[in-house]
Structures are given as structure tokens and as C-alpha cells.
C-alpha positions as CSV (number, residue, x, y, z in Angstrom):
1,X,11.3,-17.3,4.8
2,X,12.9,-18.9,1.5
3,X,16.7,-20.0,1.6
4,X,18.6,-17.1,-0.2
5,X,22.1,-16.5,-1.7
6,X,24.1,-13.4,-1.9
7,X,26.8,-12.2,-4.3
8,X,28.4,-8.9,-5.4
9,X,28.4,-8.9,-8.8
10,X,28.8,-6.1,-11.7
11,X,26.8,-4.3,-13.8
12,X,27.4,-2.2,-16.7
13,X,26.3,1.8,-17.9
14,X,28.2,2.4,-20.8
15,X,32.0,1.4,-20.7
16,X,31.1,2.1,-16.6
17,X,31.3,-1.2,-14.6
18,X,29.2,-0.7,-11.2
19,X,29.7,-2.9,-8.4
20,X,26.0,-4.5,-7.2
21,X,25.2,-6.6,-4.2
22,X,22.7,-9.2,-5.2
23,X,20.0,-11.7,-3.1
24,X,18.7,-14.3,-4.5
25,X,16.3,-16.8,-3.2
26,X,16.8,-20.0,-4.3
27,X,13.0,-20.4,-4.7
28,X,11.8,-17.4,-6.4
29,X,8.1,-16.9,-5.5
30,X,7.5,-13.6,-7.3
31,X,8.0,-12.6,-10.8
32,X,8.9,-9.3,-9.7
33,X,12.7,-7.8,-9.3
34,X,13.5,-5.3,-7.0
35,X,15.9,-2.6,-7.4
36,X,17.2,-1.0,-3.7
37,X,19.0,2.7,-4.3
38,X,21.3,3.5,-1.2
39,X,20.9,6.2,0.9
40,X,23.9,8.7,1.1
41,X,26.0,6.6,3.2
42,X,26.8,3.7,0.1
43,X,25.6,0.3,-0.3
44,X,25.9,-0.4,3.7
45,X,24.8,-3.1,5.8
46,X,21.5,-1.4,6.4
47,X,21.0,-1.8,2.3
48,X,22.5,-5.5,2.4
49,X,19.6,-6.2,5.0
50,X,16.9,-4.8,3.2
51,X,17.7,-6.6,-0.1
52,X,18.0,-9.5,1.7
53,X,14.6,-8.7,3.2
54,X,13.2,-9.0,-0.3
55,X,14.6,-11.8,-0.9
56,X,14.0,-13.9,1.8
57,X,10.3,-12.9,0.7
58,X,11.1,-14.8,-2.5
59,X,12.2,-11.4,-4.6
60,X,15.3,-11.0,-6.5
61,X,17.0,-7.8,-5.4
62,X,19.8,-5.8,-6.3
63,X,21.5,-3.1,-5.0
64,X,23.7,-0.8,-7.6
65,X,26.9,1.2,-6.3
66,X,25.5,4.7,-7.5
67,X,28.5,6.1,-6.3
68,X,30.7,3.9,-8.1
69,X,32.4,6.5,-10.3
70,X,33.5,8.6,-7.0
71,X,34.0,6.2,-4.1
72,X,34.1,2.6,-5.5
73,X,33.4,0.1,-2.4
74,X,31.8,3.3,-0.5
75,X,29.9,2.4,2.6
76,X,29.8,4.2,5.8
77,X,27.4,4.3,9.1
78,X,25.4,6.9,10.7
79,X,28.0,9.4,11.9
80,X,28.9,13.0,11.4
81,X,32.1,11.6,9.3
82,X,30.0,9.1,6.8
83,X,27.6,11.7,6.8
84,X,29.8,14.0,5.3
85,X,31.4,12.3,3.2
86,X,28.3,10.6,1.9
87,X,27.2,14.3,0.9
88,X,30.3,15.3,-0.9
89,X,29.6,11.9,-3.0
90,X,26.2,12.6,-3.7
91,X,27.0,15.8,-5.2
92,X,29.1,14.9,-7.7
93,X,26.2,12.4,-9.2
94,X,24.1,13.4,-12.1
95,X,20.6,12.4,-13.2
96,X,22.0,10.9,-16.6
97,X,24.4,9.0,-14.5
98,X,21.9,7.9,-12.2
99,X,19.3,7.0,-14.9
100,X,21.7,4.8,-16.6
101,X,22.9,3.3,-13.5
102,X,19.0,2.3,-12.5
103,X,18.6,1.2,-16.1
104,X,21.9,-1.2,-15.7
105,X,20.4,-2.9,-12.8
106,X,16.6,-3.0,-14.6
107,X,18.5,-4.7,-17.6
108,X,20.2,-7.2,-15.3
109,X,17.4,-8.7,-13.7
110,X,15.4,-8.4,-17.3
111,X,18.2,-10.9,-18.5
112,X,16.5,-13.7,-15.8
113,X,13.9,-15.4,-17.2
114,X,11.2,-15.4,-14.7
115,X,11.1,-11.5,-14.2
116,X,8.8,-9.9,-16.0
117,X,8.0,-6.9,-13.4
118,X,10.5,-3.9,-12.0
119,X,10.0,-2.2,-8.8
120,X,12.3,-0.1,-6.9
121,X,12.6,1.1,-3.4
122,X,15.3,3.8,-2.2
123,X,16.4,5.6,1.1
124,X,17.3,9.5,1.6
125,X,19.2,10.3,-1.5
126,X,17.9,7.2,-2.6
127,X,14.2,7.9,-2.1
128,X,14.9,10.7,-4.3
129,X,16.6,9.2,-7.0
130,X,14.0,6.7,-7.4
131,X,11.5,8.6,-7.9
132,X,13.6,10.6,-10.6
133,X,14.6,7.0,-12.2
134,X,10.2,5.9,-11.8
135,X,10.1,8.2,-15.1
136,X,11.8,5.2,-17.0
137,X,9.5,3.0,-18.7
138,X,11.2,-0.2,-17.6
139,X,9.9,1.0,-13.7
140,X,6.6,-1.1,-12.9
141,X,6.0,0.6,-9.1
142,X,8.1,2.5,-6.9
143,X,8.5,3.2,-2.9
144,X,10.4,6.7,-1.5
145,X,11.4,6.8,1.3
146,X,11.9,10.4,2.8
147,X,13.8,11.7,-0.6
148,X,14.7,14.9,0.0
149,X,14.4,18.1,-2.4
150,X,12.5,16.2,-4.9
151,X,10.4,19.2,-5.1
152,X,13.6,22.0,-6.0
153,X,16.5,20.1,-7.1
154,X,17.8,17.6,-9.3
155,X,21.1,15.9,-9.4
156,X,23.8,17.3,-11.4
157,X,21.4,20.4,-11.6
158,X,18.0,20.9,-13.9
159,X,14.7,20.9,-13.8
160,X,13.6,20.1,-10.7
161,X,13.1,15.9,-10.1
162,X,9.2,16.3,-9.3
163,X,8.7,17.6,-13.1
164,X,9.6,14.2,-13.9
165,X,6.0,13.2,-12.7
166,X,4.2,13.2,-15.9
167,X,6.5,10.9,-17.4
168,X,5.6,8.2,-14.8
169,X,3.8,5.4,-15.8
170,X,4.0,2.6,-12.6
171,X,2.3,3.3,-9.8
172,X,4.2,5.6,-6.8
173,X,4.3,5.4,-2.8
174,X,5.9,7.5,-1.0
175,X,7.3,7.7,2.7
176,X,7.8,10.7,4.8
177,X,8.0,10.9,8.7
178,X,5.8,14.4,10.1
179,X,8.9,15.2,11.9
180,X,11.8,15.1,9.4
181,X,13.5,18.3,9.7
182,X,15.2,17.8,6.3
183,X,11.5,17.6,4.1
184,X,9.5,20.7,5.0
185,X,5.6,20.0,4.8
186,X,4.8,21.8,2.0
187,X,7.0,19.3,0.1
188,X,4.8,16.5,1.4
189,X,1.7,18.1,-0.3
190,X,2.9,19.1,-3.7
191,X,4.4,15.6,-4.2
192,X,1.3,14.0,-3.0
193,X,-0.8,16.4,-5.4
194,X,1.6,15.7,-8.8
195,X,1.5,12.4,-7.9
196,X,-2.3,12.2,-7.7
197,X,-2.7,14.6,-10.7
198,X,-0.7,11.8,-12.3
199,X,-2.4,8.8,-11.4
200,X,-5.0,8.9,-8.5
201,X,-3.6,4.8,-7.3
202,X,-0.2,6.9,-6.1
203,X,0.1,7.4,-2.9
204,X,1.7,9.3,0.0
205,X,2.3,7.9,3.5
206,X,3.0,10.2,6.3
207,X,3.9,9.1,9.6
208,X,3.2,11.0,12.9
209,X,6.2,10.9,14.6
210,X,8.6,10.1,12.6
211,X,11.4,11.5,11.8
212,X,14.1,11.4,8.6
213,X,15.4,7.6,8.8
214,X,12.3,6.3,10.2
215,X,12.5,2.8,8.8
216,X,16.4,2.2,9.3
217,X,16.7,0.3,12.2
218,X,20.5,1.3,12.6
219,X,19.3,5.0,13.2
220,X,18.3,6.8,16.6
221,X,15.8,7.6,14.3
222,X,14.5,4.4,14.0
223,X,10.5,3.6,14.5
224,X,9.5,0.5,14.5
225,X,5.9,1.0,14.2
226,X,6.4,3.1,10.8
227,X,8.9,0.9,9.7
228,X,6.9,-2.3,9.9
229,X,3.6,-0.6,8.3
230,X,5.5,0.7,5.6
231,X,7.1,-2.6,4.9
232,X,3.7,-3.9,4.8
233,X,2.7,-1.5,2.3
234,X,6.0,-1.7,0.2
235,X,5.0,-5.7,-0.2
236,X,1.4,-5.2,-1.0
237,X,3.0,-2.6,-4.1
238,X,5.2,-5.1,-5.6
239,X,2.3,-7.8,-5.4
């Protein structure tokens, strides 16, 4: 693994300054920058480790406060309290602002000179706000992980997120656990199917098993044989 640095620096939507965490390696080995979108419970130490994963892979990778506007600084753990809390904060997001936050941090790793691709990964809310944000032309590739009500909500209200599919133009993945009690199987087979429609390279994973926070290795959830194939397949999209 490749030497990295980390910083928090800021970003900017509109007059809107958001806070990101950023991990550089000091010997970039890809041309591709990676956007990470938090789950409900802020930019936490689970999301500080996976951007550092990327890095230490030789990625640039930033992390964006999406709920800078509400909770500046917000990040919790995995209990009934953060959990809460992280709801009540996710519900008072939009899609615009959302968009334009994703945007911010596509614009910010544009401004290096050796990126030339975008990818993005996100978590739980985050899983679903990527795939929303994978509508923006700046977005080369995109991995969900286990975003919930894609299929009949959008933030701030609308259009459901999944009507967003025809817009897409990088390729998709997308992680669910069989088990997640959260994402109803039917919503596993009519993201898979737009997806498809959309562009037959999209693909969805589904892991036997595996339940809602299946790759977050701070979760009871946690399983460690999804986790590490879906890392391997995560890597092999932004290649």
C-alpha cells in the first residue's frame, strides 16, 4: 500500500462551504477520483477508513459533509441515539442540495491535474444518494451500497430517485444483502431491471446472508466475506 496523507478541507455549493475529509496518496497510481457519500450517521470513522482504503490503493478520495447545512461536524456510531439523530438529518436534505454537494466535490478533484475519471461509492443514505447524484454527467461509474427507497422516494420529495436511471450515463453496481430488512426484494429486482434496461454492463450484487450494513466492519452487521468480494468488485469498477 502507497504512503497517504489526510486533511479536512472545504468545498463550496453556492455561497455553501461544506467540510470534506480528503486522502491522498502521495503516489497517485490511478487517474481516477473517488467520491465517498456517508451513510446516515455523518462522515464517521467508518467513512475516514474507507477513503483511506482508496487511497492507500493509490486513489484520491473525498468524503463531502452532506449534512453540513444541519449538523456541521456531524458524526455518530451505530447506536439507537446516532441513529436517530442521523435520520432527523437526513430528512431535512434535498436532491438539489445533494446534487450540488456531489458536484462540489466532482469539481474539486477535477481542479487536480492528473484526474480525468469520477467514481463514487456511498453507504445507506449514501448508497442512495449516489445513485441519484450517477445521473450527473461529471459521474464515470458508481457503487450503492444497500441505498434504501431508491425505488419510492426521493430526498426533499419528488419523483422517485430510480426515475433518474435514464439520465445515467457511467456504468452502475449495486450492493444489497438478501437479508436487509430495510430493502424489500422486489426493490432489488426493479433496480436491477432499470438498470439493465439502461445499460446491460450495470450490475446488481446480492449477497445471501447479508444483512443492511454488510460491508461496515463497525456493525453487528458486518460480513466479512461480502464485504471483501464487494471491495473486489468496487476496485475492478474504477479500473
Amino acid at each position: 500500500m502507497t504512503e497517504i496523507t489526510t486533511q479536512t478541507i472545504q468545498i463550496h455549493n453556492g455561497d455553501t462551504a461544506i467540510d470534506a475529509y480528503l486522502a491522498t496518496p502521495q503516489v497517485p497510481k490511478s487517474d481516477w477520483g473517488i467520491v465517498v457519500v456517508q451513510e446516515i450517521f455523518g462522515v464517521n470513522s467508518h467513512i475516514q477508513d474507507v477513503t483511506r482504503r482508496f487511497a492507500e490503493q493509490g486513489y484520491v478520495a473525498i468524503a463531502p459533509a452532506i449534512y453540513q447545512r444541519s449538523a456541521p461536524g456531524f458524526q455518530v456510531g451505530y447506536d439507537a441515539e446516532g441513529s436517530k439523530l442521523g435520520v432527523l438529518y437526513k430528512e431535512q436534505t434535498t436532491s438539489e442540495q445533494l446534487l450540488g454537494d456531489i458536484q462540489a466535490a466532482v469539481d474539486y478533484l477535477k481542479s487536480l491535474p492528473h484526474i480525468k475519471k469520477i467514481g463514487t461509492i456511498g453507504f445507506c443514505f449514501g448508497g442512495h444518494v449516489v445513485y441519484l447524484c450517477a445521473s450527473l454527467d461529471s459521474i464515470d461509474a458508481t457503487a450503492s451500497f444497500y441505498g434504501a427507497r431508491i425505488v419510492n422516494q426521493r430526498p426533499g420529495g419528488g419523483e422517485p430517485t430510480i426515475a433518474v436511471t435514464p439520465q445515467i450515463k457511467g456504468k452502475v453496481y449495486a450492493f444489497f444483502g438478501e437479508n436487509d430488512p430495510s430493502i424489500p426484494p422486489e426493490h432489488f429486482e426493479q433496480i436491477e431491471s432499470a438498470l439493465t434496461k439502461q445499460d446491460p454492463a450495470n450490475r446488481v450484487f446480492v449477497y445471501p446472508n447479508a444483512e443492511h450494513g454488510f460491508f461496515c466492519d463497525q456493525r453487528a452487521s458486518y460480513n466479512k466475506q461480502a464485504a471483501e468480494d464487494a471491495w473486489s468488485k468496487v476496485l475492478s469498477l474504477f479500473s
